[in-house]
N, C-alpha and C positions, 0 to 999 in steps of 0.2 A: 298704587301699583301702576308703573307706568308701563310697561310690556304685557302684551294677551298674545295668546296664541294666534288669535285673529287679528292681533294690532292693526289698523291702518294705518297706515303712513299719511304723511301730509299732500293732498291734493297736488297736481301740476299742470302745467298748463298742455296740450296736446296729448291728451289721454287716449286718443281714437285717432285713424285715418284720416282723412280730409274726404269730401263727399265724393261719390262714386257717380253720381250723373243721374239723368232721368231714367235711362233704361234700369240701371240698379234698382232707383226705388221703387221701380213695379215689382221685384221679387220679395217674395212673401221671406221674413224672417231677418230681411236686410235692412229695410226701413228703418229699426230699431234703432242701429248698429249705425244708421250714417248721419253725419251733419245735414242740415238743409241746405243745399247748392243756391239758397236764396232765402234774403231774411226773410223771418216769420210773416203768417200770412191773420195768423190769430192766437190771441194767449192762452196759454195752458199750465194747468196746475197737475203736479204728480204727489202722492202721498206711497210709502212705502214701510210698513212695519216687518221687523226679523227676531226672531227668539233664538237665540245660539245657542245649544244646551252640549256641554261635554261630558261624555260618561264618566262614570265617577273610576279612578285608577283602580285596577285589579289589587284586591286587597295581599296577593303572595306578590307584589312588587310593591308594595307598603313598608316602608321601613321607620315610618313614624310624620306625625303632622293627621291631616284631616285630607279622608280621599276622595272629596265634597270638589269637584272641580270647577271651572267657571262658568255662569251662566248673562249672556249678556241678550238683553233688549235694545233695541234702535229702533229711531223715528227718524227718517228724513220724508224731507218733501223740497217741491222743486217749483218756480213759479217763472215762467217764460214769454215773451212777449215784444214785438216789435217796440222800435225805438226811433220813430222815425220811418222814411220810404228806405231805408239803405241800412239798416241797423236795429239788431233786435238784444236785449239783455237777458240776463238767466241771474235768479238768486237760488242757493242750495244752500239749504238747514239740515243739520242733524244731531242727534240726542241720545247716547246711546248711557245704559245703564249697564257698571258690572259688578257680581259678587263670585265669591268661592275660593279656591284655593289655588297655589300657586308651585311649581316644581320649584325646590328650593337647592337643593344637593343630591349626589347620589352613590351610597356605601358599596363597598364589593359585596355584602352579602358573606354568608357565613356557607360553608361545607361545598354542598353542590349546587346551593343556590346561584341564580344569578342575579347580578346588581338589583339594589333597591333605591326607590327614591323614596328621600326626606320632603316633607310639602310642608307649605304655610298652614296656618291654621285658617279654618273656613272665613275670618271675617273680614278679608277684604272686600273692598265699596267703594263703585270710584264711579264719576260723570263723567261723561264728553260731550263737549259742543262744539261746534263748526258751522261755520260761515262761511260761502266763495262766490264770490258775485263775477259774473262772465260776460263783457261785453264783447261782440262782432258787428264788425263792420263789414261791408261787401263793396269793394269801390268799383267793379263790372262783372259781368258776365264769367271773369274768368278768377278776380283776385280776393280775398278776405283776411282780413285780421283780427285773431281772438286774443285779449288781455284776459286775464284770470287774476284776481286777490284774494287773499282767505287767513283766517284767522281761525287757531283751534287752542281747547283750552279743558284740560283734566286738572283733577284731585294736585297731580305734581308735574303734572305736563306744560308746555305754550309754545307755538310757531303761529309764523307768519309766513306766510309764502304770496309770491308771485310766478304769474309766468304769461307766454306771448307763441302764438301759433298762426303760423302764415303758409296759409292754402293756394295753390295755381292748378285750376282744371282746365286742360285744353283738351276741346269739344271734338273737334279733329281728330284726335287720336285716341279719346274715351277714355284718355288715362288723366292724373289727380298727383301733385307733387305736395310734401307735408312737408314741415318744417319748425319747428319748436323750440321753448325752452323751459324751465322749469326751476326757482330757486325757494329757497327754507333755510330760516333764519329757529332752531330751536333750542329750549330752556327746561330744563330737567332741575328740579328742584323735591328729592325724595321725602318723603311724611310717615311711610311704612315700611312695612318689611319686616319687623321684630326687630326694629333699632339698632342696626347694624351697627357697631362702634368704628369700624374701618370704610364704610359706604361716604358717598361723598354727599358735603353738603349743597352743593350746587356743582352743576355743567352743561353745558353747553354743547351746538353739533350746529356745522351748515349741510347743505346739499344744493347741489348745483347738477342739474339732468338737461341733456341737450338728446332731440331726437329727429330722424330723416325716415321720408316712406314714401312710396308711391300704389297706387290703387290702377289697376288696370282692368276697366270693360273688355273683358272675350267677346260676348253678343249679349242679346237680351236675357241668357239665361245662366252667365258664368262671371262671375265677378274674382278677382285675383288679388292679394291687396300682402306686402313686405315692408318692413321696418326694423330701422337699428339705434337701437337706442346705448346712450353713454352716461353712469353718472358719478361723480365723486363725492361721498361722504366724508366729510372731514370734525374731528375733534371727538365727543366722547362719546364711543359708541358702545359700549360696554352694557351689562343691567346689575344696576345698585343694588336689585334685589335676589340675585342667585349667589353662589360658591360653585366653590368646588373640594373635592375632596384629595388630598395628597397622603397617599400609606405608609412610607416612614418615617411621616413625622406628625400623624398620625391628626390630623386637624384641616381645618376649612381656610380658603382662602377665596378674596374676594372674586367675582369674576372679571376678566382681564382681558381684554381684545384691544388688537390694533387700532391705532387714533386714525386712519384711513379704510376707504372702503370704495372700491372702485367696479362697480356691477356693469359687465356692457349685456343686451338683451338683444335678440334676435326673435324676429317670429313674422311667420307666414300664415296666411288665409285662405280658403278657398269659401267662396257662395256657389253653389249651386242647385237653381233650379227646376225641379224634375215637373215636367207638364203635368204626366199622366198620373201622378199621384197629386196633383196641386200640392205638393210638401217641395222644401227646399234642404238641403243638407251643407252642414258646416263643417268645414274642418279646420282644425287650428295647430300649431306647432308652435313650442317657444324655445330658447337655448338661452339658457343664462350663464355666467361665468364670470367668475371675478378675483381679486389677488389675495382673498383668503381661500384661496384656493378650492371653493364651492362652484360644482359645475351639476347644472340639473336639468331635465327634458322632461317638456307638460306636450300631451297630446290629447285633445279635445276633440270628440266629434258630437254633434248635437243634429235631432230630423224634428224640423219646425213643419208639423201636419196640419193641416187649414183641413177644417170639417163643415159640416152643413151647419147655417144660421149664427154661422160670425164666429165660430167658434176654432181654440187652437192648440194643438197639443206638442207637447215638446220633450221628447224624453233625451237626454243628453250624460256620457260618460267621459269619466276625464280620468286619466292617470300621470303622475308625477312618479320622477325620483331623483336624487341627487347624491352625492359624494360628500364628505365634511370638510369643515373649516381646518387648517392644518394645525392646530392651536386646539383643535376636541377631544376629549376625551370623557367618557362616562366617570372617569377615576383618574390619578395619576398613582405611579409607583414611586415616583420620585418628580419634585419640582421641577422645569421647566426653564435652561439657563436665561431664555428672555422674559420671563418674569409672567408670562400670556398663561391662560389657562380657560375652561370653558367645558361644562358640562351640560348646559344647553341642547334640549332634545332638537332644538330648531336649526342649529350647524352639524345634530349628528347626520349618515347616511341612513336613510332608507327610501322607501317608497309608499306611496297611497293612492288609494281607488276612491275615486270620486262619484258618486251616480246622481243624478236630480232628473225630477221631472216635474215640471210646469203646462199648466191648462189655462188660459187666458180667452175671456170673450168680448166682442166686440157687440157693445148693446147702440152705438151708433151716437156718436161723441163723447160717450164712454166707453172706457175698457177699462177690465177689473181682471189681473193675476193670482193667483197661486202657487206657490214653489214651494217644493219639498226638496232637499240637498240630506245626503247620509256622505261621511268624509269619515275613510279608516285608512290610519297609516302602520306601516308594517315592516319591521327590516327586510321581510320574507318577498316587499316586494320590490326590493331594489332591483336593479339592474346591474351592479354589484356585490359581491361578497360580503356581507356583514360579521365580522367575527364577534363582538356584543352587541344586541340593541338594545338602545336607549329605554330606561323602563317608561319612561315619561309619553314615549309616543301616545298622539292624541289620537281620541276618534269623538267625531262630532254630528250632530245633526240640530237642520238649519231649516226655518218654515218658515216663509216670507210670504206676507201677502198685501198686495199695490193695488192703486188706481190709477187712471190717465183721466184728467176731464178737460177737453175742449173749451174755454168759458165762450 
């Protein structure tokens, strides 16, 4: 099963800002968040395990299959370390396990019900692993270059990606110029699904992401930090393993999306510092938008509180919502003259409430996290008019618990 709810995509190169400067990393909750304005000073290993557990589908939105939904485990860890006076490397591992059940189709439902979803049966079981080895260079004071490689590799999955991010801090003005790129080369080659007789036996998909930003110092306690990013997906973007369902002719058909996919992202930052409580507060905005006509707003605010004896609390809410893909439908009435189709609860509209809260301590070359995340999504919280919701919408909750060690 090559799609999860929480799929990750394949790694890229300039994921984050370029560093903010020294003043930035005195504030508390930013550090995390920034590159180091200079190679490593000493190696460090990070370990990170996550349990993802999906509520099982409401049994009156059941219209057959197994309402057993997915539960996935991950293991990364991370090992960093200078490379030289001028250059320091990064290798990231991970290992995630999946099983459970999968939204397959979804019926009009009979009387006054509303739509129901078809699911796989509970026994999918799939691996992932991933590799991305990250070199940086720093040729002065003011320049750096990050390569990034990586290999990922499931049950029916395989990419390879590369990418290259080039940083300019001028001191002077306390502002930070970013610059990136990001490509993936992937191989889709299906093994499940209930053996779809019309699913494809092999395909393929590139992507290519290009992205620009700049980070601006306010003073020692406001940090500013915008980015626009562009990418093109091209070839088979589709999932081998869903349908859809069409009412006059009374049967399934595979799922069917455009061979392009073109997302540009927009999003803004604020860090801010507040003394008198030694906590810092976040805020975040994103605008996505792209030519299947999916347009969606995340607004993140997070209060990172430093307490007595190293200790730090973090309670953080996030909300999402977005509009569908022009090719969605929970149902059709009749097919669809360009042949596209797509009942996919992840291009329908709605909205969801995101809540986590994380405790992390500082024991003094170690730190050890905590996070709890609960993720309910809901037509009810669009920002839009939903005239059907998706029965399939997910809710989830995520317990992740990390180390940092200094070696």
């Amino acid at each position: 099963m090559a799609v999860t709810d929480n799929k990750k995509t394949q790694p890229t190169a300039g994921q984050a800002l370029a560093a903010l400067g020294a003043a930035a990393l005195a504030i508390p909750g930013i550090v995390s968040e920034a590159n180091a304005a200079a190679p490593l000073a000493e190696a460090s290993f990070d370990y990170k395990y996550s349990a993802y557990r999906e509520a099982d589908l409401d049994r009156n939105k059941l219209g057959g299959g197994s309402p057993k939904r997915f539960e996935i485990d991950s293991h990364m860890l991370r090992f960093a370390a200078p490379a030289g006076t001028q250059s320091d490397i990064a290798v990231d591992l991970s290992f995630e396990t999946l099983s459970g059940a999968s939204p397959w189709f979804i019926l009009p439902g009979s009387g006054d019900s509303g739509p129901v979803q078809i699911m796989s049966g509970a026994s999918i079981k799939e691996e992932r692993k991933d590799v991305q080895l990250t070199a940086t260079h720093y040729f002065d004071k003011q320049w750096s270059l990050a390569v990034v490689g990586g290999y990922s590799t499931e049950n029916d999955y395989e990419a390879v990606n590369v990418g290259a991010a080039l940083d300019l801090e001028q001191a002077e003005s306390q502002r930070t110029y970013s610059a990136g790129f990001g490509y993936s080369d992937d191989t889709l080659e299906p093994t499940d699904g209930r053996a779809l007789a019309d699913r494809v036996d092999r395909a393929a998909k590139t992507s290519l992401n290009a992205f620009v930003g700049v980070s601006q110092i306010i003073n020692a306690r406001t940090v500013v930090q915008g980015s626009l990013s562009y990418a093109v997906h091209d070839g088979y973007l589709s999932d081998p393993y869903k349908k859809y369902w069409v009412v006059d002719q009374s049967n399934t058909f595979a799922d069917s999306r455009p061979d392009e996919r073109t997302p540009m992202v927009v999003e803004a930052k604020l860090r801010h510092f507040v003394p008198g409580a030694k906590a810092a507060l976040h805020l975040d905005y994103r605008f996505f938008d792209d030519n299947w006509e999916v347009t969606s707003h995340t607004v993140d605010a997070a209060w990172y509180q430093n307490l007595p004896g190293g200790w730090m609390l973090t309670p953080s809410l996030r909300y999402y919502t977005q509009t569908q893909a022009h090719f969605y439908a929970p149902y059709f009435f009749t097919a669809r003259s360009d042949g596209l189709g797509s009942s996919d609860y992840r291009l329908s509209p709605y909205g969801a409430i995101s809540a986590r809260l994380m405790a992390s301590k500082d024991w003094g070359g170690l730190t050890t996290q905590l996070e709890w995340e609960s993720y309910r999504a809901s037509a009810d919280y669009s920002l839009e008019e939903v005239a059907l919701e998706n029965p399939a919408l997910v809710e989830f909750d995520i317990l992740t618990l990390g180390i940092h060690w200094k070696l």
